[in-house]
C-alpha positions in Angstrom: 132.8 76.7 157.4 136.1 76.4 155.7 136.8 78.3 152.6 139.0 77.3 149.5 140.2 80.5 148.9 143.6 81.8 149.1 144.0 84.8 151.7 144.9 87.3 149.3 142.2 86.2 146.7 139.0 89.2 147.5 135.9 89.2 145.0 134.6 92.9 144.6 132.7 95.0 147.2 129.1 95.7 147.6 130.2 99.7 147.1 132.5 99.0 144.4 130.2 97.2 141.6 127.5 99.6 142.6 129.7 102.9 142.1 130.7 100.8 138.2 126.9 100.1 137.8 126.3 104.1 138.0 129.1 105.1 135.9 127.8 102.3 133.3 124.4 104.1 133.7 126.0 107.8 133.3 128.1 106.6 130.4 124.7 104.6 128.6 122.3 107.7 129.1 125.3 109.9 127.7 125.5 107.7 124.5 121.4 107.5 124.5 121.2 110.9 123.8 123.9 111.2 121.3 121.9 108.2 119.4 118.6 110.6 120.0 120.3 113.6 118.5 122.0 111.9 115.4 118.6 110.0 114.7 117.3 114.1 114.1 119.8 115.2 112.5 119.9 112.5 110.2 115.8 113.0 109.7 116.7 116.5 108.9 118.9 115.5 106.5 117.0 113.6 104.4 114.1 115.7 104.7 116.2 118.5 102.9 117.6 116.0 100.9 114.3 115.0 99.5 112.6 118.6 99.0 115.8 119.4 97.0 115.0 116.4 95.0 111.4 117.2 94.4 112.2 121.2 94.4 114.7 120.2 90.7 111.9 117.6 89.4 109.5 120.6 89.0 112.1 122.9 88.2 112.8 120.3 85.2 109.2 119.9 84.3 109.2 124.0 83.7 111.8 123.3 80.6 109.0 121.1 79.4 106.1 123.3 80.2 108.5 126.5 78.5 109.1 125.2 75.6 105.1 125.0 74.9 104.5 128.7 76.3 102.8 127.0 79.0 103.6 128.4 82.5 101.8 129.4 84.6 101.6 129.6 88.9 98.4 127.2 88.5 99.8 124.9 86.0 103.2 124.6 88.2 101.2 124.5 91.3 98.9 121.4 89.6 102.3 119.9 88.7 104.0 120.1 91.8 101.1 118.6 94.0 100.5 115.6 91.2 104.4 115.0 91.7 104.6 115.1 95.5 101.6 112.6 95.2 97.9 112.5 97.5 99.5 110.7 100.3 101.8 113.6 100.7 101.6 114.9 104.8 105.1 116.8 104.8 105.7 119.1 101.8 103.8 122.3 101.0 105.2 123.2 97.7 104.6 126.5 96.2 105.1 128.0 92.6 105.6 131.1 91.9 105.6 132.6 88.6 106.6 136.1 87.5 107.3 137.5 84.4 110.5 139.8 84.0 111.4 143.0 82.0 113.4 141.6 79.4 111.8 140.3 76.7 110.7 136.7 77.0 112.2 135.7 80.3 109.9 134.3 83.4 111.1 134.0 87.0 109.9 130.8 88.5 110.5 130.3 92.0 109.5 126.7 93.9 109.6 127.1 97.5 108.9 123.5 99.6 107.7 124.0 103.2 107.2 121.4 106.0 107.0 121.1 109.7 110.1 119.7 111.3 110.5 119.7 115.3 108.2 122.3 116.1 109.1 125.2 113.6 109.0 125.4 109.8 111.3 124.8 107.0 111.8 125.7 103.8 113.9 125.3 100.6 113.8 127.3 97.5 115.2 127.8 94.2 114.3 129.9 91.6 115.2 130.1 87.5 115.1 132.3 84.5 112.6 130.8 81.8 112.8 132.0 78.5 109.6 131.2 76.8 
């Protein structure tokens, strides 16, 4: 069998493209689970991102509700479920309403809950109405 191949000219070994073929493999599961961890965190994100957003919406709609004497932890409770929608799975909202000492002024806290990777969340901000 003669070979055209110069003397010097060697392909790689059998050992040498399998020890490249685990580093490859090392290097791709290292990268995987970078992807798998910045896919939650980014999830995360936006979760808080959007329960912020709904949390000023109602916050909003209590201006609206105040200037017509009209708040109440039922009313902002009816609110806040009509603007998360029925097809709502991930946020539990919660209003709280409390008047305060000084005359004319109502605290109105809205806390937003929701399961996220095995424990709870929450996000909350709370005013002072004056009615």
């Amino acid at each position: 069998m003669n070979c055209s191949c110069a003397p010097n000219e060697r392909g790689f070994s059998l050992v040498e493209v399998m020890f490249s073929i685990v580093v490859a493999g090392i290097v791709m599961l290292a990268l995987g689970g970078m992807l798998i961890m910045s896919i939650n965190t980014n999830r995360m994100s936006e979760h808080r991102m959007e329960a912020s957003a709904y949390a000023q919406a109602i916050m909003s709609m209590v201006d609206a509700y105040a200037s017509i004497g009209a708040i109440t932890s039922t009313s902002m409770d009816t609110y806040a479920n009509q603007l998360l929608g029925s097809n709502n799975k991930l946020f539990t909202p919660t209003v709280t309403v409390t008047p305060l000492p000084k005359d004319g002024y109502t605290l109105v806290k809205v806390e937003l809950s929701w399961k996220e990777q095995k424990s709870t969340r929450k996000l909350s901000i709370s005013s002072a109405v004056a009615q």
